[in-house]
KEKOL-702402 format. One record per residue: x, y, z of N, C-alpha, C in turn; residue in one letter. Coordinates in nm, 3 decimals, padded with zeros to 5 digits. Layout:
! KEKOL-702402
X/Y/Z/X/Y/Z/X/Y/Z/A
...
! end
This chain:
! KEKOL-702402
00.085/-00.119/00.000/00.000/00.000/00.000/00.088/00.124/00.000/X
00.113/00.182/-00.087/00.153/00.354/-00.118/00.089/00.487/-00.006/X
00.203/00.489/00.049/00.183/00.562/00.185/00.139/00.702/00.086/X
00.045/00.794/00.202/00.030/00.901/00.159/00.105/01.027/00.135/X
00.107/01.071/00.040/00.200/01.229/00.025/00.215/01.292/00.151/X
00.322/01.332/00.238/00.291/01.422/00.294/00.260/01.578/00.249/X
00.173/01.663/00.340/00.110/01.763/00.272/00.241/01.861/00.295/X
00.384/01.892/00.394/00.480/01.936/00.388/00.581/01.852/00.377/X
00.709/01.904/00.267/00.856/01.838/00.288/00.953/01.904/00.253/X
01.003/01.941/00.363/01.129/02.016/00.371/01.255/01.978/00.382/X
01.361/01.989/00.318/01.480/01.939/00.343/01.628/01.998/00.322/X
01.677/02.070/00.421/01.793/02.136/00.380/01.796/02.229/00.369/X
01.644/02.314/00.425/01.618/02.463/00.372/01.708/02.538/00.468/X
01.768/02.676/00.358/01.822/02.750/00.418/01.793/02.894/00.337/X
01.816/02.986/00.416/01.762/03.159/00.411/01.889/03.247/00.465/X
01.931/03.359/00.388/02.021/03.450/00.395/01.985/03.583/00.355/X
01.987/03.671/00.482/02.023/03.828/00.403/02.143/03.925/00.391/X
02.202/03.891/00.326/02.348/03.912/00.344/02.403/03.846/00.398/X
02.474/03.841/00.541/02.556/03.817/00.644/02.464/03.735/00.726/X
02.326/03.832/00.718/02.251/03.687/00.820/02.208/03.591/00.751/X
02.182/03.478/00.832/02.189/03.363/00.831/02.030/03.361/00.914/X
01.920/03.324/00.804/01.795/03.338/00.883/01.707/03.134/00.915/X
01.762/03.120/00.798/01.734/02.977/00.840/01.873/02.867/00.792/X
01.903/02.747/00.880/02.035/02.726/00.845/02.038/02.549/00.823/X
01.943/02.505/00.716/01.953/02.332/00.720/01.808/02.283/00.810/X
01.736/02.344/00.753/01.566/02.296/00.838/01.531/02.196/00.781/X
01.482/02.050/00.808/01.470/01.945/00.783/01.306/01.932/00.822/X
01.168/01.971/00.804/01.098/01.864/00.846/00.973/01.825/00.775/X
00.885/01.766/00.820/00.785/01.675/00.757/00.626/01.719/00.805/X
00.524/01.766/00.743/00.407/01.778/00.826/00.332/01.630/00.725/X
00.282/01.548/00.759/00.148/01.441/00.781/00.025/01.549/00.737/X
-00.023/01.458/00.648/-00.177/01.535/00.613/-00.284/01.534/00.727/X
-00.368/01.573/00.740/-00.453/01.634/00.843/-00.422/01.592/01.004/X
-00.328/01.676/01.019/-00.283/01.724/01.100/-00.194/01.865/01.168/X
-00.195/01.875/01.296/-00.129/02.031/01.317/00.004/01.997/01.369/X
00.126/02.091/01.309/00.234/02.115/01.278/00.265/02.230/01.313/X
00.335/02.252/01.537/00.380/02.408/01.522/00.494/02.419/01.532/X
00.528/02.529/01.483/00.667/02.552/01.559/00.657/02.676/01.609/X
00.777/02.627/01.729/00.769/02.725/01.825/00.915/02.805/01.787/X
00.934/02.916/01.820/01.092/02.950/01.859/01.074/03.112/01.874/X
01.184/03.125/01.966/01.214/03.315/01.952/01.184/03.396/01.866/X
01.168/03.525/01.922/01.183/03.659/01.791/01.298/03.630/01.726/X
01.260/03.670/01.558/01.385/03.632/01.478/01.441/03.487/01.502/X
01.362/03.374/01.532/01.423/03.245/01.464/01.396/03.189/01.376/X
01.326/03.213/01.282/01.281/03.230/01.115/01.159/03.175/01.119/X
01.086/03.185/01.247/00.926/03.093/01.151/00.836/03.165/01.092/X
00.801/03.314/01.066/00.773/03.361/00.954/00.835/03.352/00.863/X
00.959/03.343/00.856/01.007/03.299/00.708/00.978/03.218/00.666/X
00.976/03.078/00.722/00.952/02.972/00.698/00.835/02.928/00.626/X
00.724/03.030/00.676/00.616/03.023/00.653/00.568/03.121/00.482/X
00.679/03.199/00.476/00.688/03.265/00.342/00.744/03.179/00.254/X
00.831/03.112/00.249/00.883/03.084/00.193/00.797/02.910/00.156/X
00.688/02.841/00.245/00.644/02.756/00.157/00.512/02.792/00.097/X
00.467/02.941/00.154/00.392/03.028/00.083/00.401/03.050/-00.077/X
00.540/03.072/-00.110/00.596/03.099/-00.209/00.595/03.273/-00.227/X
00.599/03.304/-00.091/00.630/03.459/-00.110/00.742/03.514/-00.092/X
00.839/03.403/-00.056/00.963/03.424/-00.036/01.024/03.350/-00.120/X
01.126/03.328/-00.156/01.263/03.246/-00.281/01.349/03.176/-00.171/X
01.334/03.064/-00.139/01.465/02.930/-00.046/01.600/02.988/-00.144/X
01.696/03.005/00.003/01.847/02.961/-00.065/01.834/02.808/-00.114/X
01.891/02.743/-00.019/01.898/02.613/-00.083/01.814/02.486/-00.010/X
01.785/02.390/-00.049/01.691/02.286/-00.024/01.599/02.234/-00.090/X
01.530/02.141/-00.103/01.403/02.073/-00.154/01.298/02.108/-00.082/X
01.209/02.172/-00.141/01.086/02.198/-00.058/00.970/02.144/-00.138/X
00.892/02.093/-00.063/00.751/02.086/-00.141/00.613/02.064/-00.094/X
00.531/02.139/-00.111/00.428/02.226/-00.039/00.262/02.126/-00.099/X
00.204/02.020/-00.083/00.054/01.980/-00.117/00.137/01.879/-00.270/X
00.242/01.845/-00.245/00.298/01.752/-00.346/00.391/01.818/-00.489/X
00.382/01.979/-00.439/00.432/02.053/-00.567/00.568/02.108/-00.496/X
00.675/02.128/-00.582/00.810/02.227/-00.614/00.764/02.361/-00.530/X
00.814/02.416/-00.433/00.835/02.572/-00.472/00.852/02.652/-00.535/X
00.939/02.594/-00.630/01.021/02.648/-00.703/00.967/02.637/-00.851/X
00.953/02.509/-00.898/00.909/02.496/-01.015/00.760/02.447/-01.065/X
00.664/02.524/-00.961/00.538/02.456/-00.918/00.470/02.577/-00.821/X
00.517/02.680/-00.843/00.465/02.789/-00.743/00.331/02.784/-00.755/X
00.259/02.786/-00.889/00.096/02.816/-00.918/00.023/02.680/-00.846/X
00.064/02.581/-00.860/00.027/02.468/-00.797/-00.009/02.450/-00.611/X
00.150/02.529/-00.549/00.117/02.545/-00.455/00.019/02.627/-00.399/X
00.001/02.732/-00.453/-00.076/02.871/-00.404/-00.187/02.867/-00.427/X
-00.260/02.742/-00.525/-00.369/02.696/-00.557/-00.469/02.593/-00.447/X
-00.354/02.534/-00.339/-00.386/02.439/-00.292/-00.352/02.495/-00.129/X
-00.301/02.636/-00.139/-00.317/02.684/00.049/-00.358/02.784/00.056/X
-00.391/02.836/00.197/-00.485/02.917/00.218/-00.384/02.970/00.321/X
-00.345/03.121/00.354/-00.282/03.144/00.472/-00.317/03.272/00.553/X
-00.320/03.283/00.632/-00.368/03.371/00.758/-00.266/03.416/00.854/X
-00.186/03.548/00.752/-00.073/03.582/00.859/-00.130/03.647/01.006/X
00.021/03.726/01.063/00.014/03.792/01.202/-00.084/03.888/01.137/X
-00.053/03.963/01.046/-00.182/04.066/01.059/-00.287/04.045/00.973/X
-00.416/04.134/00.985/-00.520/04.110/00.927/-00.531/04.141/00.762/X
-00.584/04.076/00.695/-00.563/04.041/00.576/-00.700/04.162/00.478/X
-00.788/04.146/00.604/-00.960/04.250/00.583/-00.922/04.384/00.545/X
-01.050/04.426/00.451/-01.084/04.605/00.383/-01.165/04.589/00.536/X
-01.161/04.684/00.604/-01.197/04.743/00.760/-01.356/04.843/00.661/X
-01.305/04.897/00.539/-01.430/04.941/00.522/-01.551/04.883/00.412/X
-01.545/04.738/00.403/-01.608/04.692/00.360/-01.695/04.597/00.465/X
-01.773/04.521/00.423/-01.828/04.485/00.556/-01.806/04.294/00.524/X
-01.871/04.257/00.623/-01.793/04.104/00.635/-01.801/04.003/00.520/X
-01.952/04.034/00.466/-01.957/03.974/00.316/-01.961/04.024/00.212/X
-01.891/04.156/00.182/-01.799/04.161/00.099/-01.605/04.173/00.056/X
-01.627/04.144/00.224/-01.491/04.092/00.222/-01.497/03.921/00.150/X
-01.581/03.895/00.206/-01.588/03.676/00.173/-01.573/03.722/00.050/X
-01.680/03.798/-00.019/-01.717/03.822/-00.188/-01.608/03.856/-00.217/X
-01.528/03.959/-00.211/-01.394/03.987/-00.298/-01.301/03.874/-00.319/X
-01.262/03.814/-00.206/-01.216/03.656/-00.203/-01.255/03.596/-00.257/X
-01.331/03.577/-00.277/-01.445/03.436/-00.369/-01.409/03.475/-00.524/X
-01.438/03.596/-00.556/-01.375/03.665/-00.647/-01.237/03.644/-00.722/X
-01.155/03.721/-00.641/-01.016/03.670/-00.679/-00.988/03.518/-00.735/X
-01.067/03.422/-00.615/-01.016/03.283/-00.675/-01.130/03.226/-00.789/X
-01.211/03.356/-00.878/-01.292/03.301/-00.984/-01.384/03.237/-00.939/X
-01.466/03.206/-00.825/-01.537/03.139/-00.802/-01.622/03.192/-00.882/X
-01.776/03.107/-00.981/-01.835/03.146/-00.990/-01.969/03.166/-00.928/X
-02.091/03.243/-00.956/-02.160/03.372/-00.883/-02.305/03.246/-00.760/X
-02.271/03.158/-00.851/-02.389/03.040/-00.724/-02.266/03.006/-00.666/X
-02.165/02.923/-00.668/-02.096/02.887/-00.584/-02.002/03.015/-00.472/X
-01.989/03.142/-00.521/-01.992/03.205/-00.405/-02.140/03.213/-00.305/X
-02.185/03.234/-00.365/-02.334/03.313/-00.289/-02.314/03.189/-00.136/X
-02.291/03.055/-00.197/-02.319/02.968/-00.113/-02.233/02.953/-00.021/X
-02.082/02.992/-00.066/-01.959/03.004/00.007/-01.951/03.094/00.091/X
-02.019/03.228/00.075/-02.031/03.287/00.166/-02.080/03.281/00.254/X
-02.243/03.228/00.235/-02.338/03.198/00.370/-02.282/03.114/00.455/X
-02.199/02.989/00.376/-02.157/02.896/00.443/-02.083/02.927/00.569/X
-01.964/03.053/00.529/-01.876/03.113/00.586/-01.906/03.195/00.747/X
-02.046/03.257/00.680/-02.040/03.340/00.779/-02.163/03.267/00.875/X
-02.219/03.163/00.842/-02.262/03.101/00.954/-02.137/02.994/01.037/X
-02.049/02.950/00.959/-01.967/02.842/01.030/-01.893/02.934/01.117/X
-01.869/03.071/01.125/-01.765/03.153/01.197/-01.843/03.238/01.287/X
-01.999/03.243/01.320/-02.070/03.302/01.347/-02.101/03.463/01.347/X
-02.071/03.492/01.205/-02.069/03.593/01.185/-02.229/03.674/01.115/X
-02.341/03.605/01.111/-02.430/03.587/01.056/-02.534/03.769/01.056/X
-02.498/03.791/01.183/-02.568/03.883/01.264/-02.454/04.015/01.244/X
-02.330/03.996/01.230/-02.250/04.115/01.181/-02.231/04.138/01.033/X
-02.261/04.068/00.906/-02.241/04.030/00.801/-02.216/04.137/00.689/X
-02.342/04.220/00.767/-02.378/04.325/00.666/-02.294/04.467/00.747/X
-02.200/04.445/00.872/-02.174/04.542/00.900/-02.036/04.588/00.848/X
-01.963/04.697/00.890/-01.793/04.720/00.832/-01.748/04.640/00.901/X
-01.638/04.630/00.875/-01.535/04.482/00.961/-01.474/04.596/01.016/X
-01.479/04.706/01.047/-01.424/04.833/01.143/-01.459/04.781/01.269/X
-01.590/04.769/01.244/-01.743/04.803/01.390/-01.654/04.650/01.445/X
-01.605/04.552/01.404/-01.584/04.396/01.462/-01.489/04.432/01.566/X
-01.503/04.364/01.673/-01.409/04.333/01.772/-01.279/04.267/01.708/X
-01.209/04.261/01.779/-01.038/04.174/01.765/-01.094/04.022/01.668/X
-01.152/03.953/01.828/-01.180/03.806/01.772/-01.268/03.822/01.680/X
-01.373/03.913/01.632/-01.434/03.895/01.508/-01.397/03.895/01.392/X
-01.285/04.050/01.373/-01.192/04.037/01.259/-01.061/03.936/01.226/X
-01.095/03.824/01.365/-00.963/03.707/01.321/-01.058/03.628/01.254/X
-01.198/03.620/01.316/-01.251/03.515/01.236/-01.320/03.539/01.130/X
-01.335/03.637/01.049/-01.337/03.661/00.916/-01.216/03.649/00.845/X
-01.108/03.694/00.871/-00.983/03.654/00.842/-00.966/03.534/00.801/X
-01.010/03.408/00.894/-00.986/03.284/00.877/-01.111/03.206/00.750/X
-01.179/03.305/00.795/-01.323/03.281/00.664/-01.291/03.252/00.582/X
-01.199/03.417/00.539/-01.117/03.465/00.382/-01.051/03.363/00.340/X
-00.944/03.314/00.427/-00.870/03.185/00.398/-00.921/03.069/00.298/X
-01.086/03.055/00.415/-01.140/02.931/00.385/-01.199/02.946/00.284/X
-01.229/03.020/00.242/-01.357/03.022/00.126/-01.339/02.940/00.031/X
-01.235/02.936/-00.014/-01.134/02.852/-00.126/-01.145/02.726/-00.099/X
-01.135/02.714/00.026/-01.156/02.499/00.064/-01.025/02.503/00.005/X
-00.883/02.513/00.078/-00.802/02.498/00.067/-00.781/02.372/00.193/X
-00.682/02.281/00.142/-00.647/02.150/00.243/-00.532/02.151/00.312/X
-00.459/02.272/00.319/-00.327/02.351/00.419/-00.301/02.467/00.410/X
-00.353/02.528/00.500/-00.356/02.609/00.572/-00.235/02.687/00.640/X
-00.175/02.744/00.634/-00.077/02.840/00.717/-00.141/02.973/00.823/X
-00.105/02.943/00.915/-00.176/03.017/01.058/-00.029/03.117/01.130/X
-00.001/03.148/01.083/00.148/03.242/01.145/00.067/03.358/01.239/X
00.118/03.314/01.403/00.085/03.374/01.478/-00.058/03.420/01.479/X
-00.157/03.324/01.438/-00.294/03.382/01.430/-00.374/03.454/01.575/X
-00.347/03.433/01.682/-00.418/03.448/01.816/-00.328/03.556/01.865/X
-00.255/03.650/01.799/-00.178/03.748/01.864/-00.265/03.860/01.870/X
-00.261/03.862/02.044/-00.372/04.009/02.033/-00.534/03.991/02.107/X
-00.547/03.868/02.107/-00.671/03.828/02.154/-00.700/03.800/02.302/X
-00.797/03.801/02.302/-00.821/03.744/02.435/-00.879/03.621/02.488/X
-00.834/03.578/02.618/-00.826/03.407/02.629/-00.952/03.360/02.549/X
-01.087/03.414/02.582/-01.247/03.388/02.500/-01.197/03.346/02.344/X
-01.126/03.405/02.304/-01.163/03.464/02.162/-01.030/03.346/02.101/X
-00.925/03.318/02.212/-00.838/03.207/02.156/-00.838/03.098/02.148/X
-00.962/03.114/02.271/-01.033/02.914/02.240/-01.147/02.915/02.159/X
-01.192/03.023/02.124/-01.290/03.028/01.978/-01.227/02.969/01.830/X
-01.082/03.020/01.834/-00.998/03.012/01.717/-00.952/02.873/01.757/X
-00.856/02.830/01.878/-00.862/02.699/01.864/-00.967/02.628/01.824/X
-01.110/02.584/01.886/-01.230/02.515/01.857/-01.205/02.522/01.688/X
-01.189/02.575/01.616/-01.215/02.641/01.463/-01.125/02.546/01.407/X
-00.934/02.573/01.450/-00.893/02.450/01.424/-00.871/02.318/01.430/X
-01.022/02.286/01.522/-00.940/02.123/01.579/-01.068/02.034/01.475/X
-01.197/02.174/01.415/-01.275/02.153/01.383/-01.229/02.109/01.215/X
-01.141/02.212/01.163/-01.051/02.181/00.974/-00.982/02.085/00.994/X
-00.893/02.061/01.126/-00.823/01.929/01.111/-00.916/01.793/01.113/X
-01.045/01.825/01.202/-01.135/01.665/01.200/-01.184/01.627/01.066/X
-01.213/01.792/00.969/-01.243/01.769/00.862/-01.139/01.706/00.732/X
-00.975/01.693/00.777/-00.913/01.624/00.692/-00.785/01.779/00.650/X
-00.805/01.870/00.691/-00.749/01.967/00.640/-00.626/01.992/00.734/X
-00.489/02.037/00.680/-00.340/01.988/00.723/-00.336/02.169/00.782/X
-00.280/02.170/00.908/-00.264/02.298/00.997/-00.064/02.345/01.013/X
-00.024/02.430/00.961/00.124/02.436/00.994/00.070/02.558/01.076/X
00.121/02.611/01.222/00.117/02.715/01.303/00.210/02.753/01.339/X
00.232/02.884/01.320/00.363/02.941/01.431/00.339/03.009/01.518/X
00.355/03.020/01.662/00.349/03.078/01.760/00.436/03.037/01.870/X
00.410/03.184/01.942/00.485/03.203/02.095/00.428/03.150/02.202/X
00.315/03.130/02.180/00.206/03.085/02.290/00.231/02.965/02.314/X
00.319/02.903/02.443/00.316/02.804/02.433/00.186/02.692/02.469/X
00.084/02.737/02.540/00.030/02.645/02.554/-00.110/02.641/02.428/X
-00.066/02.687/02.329/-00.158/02.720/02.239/-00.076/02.550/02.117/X
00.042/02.565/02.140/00.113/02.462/02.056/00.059/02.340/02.186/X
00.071/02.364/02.292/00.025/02.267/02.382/-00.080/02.172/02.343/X
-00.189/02.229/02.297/-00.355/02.235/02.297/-00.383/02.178/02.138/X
-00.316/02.215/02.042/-00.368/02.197/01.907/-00.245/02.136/01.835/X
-00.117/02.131/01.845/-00.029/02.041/01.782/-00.030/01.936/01.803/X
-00.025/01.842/01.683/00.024/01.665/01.715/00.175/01.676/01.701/X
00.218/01.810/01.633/00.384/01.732/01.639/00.461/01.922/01.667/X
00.546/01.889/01.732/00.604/02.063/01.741/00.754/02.052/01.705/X
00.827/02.203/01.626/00.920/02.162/01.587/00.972/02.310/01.680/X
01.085/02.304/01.745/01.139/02.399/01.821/01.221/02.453/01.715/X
01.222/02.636/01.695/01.334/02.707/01.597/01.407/02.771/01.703/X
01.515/02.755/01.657/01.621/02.894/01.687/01.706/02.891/01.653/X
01.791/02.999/01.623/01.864/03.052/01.540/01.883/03.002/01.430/X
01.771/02.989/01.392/01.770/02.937/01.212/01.783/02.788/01.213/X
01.786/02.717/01.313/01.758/02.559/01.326/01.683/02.514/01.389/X
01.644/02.376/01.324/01.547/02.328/01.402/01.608/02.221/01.521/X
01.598/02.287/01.639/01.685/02.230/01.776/01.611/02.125/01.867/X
01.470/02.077/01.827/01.386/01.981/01.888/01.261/01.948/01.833/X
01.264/01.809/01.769/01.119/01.785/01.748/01.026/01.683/01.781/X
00.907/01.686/01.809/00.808/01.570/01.876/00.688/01.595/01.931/X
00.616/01.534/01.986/00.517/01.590/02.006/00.505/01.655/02.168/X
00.413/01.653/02.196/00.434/01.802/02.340/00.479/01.695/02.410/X
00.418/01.573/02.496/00.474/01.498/02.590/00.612/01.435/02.540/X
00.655/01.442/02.457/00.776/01.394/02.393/00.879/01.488/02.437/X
00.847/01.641/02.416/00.968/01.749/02.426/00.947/01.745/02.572/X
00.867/01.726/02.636/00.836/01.760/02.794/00.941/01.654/02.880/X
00.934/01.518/02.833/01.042/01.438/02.898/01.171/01.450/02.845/X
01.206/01.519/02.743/01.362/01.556/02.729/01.393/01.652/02.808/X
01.336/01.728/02.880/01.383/01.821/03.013/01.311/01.803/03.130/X
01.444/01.833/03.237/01.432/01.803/03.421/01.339/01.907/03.417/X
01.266/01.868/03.551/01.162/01.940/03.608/00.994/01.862/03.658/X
00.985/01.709/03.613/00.923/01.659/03.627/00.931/01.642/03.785/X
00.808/01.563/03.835/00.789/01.495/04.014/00.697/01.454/04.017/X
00.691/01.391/04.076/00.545/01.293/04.186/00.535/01.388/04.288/X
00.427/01.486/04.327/00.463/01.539/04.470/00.336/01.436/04.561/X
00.394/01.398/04.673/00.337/01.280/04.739/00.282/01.362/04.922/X
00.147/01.296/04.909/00.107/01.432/05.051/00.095/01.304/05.160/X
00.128/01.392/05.302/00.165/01.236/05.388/00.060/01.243/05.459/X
00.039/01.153/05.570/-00.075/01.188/05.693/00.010/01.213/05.826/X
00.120/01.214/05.831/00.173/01.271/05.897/00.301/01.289/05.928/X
00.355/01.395/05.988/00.522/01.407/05.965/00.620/01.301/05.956/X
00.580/01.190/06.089/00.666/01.040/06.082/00.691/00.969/05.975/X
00.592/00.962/05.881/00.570/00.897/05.781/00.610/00.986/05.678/X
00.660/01.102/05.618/00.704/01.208/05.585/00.825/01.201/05.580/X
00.911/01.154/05.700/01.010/01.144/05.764/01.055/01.019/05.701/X
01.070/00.962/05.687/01.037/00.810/05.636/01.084/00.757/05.488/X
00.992/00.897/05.430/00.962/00.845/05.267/01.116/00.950/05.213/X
01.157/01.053/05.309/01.226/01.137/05.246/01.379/01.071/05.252/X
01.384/00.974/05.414/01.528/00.938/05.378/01.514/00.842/05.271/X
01.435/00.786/05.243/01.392/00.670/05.134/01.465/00.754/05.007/X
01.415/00.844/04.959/01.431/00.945/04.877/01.504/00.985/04.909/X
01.613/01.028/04.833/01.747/01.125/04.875/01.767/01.238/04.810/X
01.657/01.193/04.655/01.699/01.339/04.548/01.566/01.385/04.564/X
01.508/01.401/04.684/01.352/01.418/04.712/01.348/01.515/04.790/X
01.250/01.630/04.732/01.235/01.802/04.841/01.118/01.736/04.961/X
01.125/01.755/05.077/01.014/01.756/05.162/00.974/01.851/05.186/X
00.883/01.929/05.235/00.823/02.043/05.304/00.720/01.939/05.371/X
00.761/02.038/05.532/00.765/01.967/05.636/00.608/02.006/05.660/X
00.598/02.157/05.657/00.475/02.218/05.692/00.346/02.140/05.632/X
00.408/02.132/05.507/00.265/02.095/05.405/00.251/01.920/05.383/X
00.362/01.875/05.493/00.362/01.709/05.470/00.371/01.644/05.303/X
00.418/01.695/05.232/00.470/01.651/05.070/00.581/01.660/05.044/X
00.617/01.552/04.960/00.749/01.497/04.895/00.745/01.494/04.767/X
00.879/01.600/04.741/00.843/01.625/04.632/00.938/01.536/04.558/X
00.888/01.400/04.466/01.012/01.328/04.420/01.063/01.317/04.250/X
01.208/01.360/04.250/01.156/01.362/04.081/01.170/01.196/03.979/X
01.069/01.215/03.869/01.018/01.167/03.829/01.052/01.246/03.631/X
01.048/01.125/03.541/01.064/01.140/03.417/00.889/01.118/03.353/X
00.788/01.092/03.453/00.721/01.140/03.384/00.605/00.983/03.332/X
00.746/00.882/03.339/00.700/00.762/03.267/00.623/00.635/03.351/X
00.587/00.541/03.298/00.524/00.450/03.413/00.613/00.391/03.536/X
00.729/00.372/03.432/00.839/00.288/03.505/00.881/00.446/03.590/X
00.908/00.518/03.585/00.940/00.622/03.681/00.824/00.629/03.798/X
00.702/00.623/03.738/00.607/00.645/03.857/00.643/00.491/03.949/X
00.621/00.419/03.852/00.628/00.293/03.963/00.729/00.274/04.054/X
00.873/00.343/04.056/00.987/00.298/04.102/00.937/00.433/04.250/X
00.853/00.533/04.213/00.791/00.576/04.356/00.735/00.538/04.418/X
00.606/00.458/04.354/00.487/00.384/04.435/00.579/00.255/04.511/X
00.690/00.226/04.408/00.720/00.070/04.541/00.807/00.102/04.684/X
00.826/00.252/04.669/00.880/00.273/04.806/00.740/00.352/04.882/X
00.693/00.289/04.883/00.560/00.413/04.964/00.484/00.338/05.034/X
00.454/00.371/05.174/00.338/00.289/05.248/00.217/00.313/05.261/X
00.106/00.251/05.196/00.004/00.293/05.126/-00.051/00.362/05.306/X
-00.055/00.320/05.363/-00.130/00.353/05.463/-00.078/00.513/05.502/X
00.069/00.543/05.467/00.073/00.640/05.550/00.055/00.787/05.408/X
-00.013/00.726/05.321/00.010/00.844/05.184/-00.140/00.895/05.188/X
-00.183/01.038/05.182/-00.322/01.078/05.171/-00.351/01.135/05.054/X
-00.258/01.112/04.925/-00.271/01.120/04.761/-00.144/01.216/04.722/X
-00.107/01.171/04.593/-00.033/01.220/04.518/-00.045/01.268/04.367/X
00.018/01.322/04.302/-00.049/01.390/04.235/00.112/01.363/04.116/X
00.075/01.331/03.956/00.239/01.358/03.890/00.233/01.479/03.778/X
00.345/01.553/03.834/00.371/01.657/03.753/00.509/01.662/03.653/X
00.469/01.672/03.494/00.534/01.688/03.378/00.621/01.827/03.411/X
00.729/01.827/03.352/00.763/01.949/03.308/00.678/02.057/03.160/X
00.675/02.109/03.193/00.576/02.195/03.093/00.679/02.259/02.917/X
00.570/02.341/02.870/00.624/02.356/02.734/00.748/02.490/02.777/X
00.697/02.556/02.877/00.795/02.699/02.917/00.930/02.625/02.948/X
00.951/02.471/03.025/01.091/02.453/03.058/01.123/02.364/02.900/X
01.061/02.326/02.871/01.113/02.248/02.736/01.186/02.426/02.625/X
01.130/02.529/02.613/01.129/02.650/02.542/01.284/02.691/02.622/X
01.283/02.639/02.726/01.356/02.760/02.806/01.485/02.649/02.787/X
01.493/02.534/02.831/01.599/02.457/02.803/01.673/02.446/02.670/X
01.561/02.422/02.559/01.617/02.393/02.429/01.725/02.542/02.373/X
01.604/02.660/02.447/01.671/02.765/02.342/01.740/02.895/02.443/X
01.815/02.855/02.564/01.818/02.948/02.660/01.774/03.044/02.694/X
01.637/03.059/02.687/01.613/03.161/02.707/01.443/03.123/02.715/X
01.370/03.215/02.775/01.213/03.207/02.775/01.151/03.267/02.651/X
00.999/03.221/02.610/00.907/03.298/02.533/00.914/03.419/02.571/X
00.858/03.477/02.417/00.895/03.615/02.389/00.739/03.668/02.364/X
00.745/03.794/02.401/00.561/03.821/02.343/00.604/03.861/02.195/X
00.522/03.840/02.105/00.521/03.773/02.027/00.517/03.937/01.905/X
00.611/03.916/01.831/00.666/04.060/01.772/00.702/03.990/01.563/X
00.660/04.132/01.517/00.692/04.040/01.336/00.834/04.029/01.330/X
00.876/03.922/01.290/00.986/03.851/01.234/01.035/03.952/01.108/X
00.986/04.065/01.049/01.031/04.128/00.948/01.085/04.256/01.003/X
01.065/04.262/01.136/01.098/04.361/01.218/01.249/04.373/01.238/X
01.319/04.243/01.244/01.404/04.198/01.306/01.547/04.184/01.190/X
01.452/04.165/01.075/01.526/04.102/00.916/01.588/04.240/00.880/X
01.701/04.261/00.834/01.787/04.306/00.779/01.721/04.303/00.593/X
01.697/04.429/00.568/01.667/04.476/00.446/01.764/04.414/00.335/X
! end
């Protein structure tokens, strides 16, 4: 059986502006319907990245290929088959929401029944039904992302590019936009995202690729990057200090706090890690425990020294 195309393949990509060095040997793979983020610093190229299988940018060197087509020698092919939704808004502010869909529908030739229908479709699936006829001025933040994402869709494109889509919003309005994507991926449609947010890559990626400085320095999926860095534990609550007392000389690489009767023991996270706690423990004297992962902030902070950044354009940063 003939495995399926993947809907991204990258290999070897690299990006230069002059002297800098914006992407340096990026290697990876997105799987069709599924989400694909990467995370990394200001200025570690994932807007580029994202231009460049756009085809709005020109690769130094590498094989790229975007829904089964060339970048390079296949641009119309690609741009036919994605839909993308940068950091900023893409909307006429003085047109109103369906004739923003309409100009879109437009551009890609749709003809005049199959918009009419594309639109309604649009602005009921995004719940825009009741603002439709207004300016996309009068829209709140999250309203003008989700016409934005409309615009995208209208086309029924099957990959999608989301670069920093939730910048700016508020928590309401970012689990509106998540819900939206977990809804194109059930439908079969392939998600590449870039963002700072880590628990936004948390929530909606099956696979995350860590950038910085123009490489890709970690990839896997969230519980995958989470056990390649310390910070995991079992914290274990006692019934009373003796027994507290007890479990900690047991434990040697183990924090107690005495006050709060818990032990804090570390742990990778895995079964065989949990279990090698539970067989030193006396059930009688434990009143529950609880196991804690290391999160996406120490996986961010380990891989790339340094913490998330609020979240700023990558063209800001690029050397003319």
């Amino acid at each position: 059986m003939t495995a399926p195309t993947p809907a991204i393949e990258v290999a070897g990509l690299t990006k230069a502006y002059g002297d800098t060095t914006v992407l340096d040997g990026v290697d990876l793979t997105v799987p069709e319907g599924t989400v694909y983020a990467l995370l990394g610093p200001n200025g570690a190229g994932k807007t580029t990245i994202v231009n460049i299988l756009s085809t709005l940018l020109t690769p130094g060197d590498g094989e790229i290929r975007v829904a089964g087509f060339d970048v390079r020698r296949e641009p119309a092919g690609v741009r036919a088959a994605i839909g993308v939704t940068g950091q900023f808004s893409a909307i006429d502010e003085l047109l109103t929401g369906r004739e923003n869909l309409r100009l879109m529908a437009d551009l890609a030739h749709l003809d005049r029944a199959t918009t009419t229908d594309a639109v309604q479709a649009m602005l009921e699936r995004f719940e825009l039904l009741d603002a439709a006829d207004r300016r996309a001025q009068t829209y709140s933040g999250g309203m003008k992302r989700r016409l934005d994402l409309a615009m995208t869709l209208i086309v029924r494109p099957r990959l999608i590019f989301l670069d920093e889509p939730t910048t700016g919003l508020d928590p309401r309005s970012r689990r509106e936009l998540w819900a939206i994507v977990r809804e194109l991926v059930a439908d079969g449609v392939t998600v590449l995202l870039t963002t700072q947010y880590l628990d936004e890559a948390d929530h909606l990626a099956d696979k995350i690729g860590v950038l910085d400085g123009g490489r890709l320095v970690a990839e896997g999926t969230s519980a995958e990057l989470k056990r390649r860095v310390p910070g995991g534990h079992v914290s274990v609550q006692f019934t009373d200090p003796a027994r507290l007392a007890v479990a900690a000389a047991t434990y040697l690489d183990a924090t107690a706090d005495h006050d709060a009767l818990t032990l804090q023991v570390p742990s990778d996270g895995t079964v065989a890690g949990l279990r090698r706690v539970l067989d030193g423990l006396d059930d009688d004297g434990v009143a529950g425990l609880t196991v804690e992962t290391a999160d996406l902030d120490d996986v961010f902070l380990a891989l790339t020294g340094h913490a998330a950044e609020a979240p700023v354009s990558e063209a800001e940063e690029i050397p003319a």
